[in-house]
N, C-alpha and C positions, 0 to 999 in steps of 0.2 A: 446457578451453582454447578450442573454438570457440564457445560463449559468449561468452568476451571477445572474439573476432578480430570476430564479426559483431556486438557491441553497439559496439566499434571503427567496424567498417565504416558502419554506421547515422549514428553524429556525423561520421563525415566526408562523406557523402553528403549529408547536414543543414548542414553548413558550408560544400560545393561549390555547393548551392543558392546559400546565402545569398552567398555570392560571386558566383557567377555573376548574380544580381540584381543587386548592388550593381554589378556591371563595367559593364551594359548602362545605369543611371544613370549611372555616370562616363564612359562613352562621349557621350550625351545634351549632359552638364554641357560636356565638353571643347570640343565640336563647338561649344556656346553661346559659351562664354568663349574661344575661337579666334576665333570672328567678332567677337567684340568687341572683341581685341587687333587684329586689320585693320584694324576701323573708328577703332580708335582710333588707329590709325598714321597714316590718312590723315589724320585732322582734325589730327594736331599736326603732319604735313608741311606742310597747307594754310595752319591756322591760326599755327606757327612762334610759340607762345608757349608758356613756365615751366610753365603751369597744363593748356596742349593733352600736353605731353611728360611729365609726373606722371601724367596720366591715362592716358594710354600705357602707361610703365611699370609702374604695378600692374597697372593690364588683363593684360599680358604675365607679370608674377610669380604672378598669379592662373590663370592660362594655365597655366604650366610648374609650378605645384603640382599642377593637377589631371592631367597627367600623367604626372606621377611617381608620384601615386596609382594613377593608371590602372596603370602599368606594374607597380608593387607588387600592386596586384590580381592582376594575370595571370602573376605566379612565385609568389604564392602560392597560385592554383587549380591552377597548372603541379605542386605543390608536393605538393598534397594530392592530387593524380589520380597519383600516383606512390605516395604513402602506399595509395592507395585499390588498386590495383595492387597491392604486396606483400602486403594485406590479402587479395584476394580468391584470390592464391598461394596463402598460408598454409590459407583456408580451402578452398580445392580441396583442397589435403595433406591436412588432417588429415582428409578425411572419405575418403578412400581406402585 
């Protein structure tokens, strides 16, 4: 049985990584694409044409996908550190 809880333990440890990497990209990305919906807002306030206010608005949809990624990243590390928690439960019990 503890076998499986720590070959368990191991792929989620291995998956917290690879989240935890991928979160600090989307943090990066967001901070990117957040400054571009600013600058884009100002140029179609300034500029007040069809073409300045399109570019706006995807900059901003671009904006609010990444996140919504973001935040799906961080309840599913929130997700697995709780998995990874009953995990390491489990295997304190069984070896006692």
């Amino acid at each position: 049985m503890s076998f499986l809880v720590e070959r368990r333990l191991r792929s989620v440890g291995r998956r917290l990584r690879a989240l935890r990497e991928e979160l600090d990209v989307a943090n990066e990305q967001l901070e990117h694409f957040s400054e571009l919906a600013d600058d884009s807002r100002l140029r179609s306030l300034v500029s007040e044409t069809p073409l300045a206010e399109e570019e706006h608005r995807a900059a901003e949809r671009t904006s609010s996908a990444m996140a919504r990624h973001r935040v799906s990243l961080i309840e599913e590390i929130a997700r697995l550190e709780d998995e990874q928690d009953e995990l390491l439960d489990k295997l304190s019990t069984s070896r006692r």
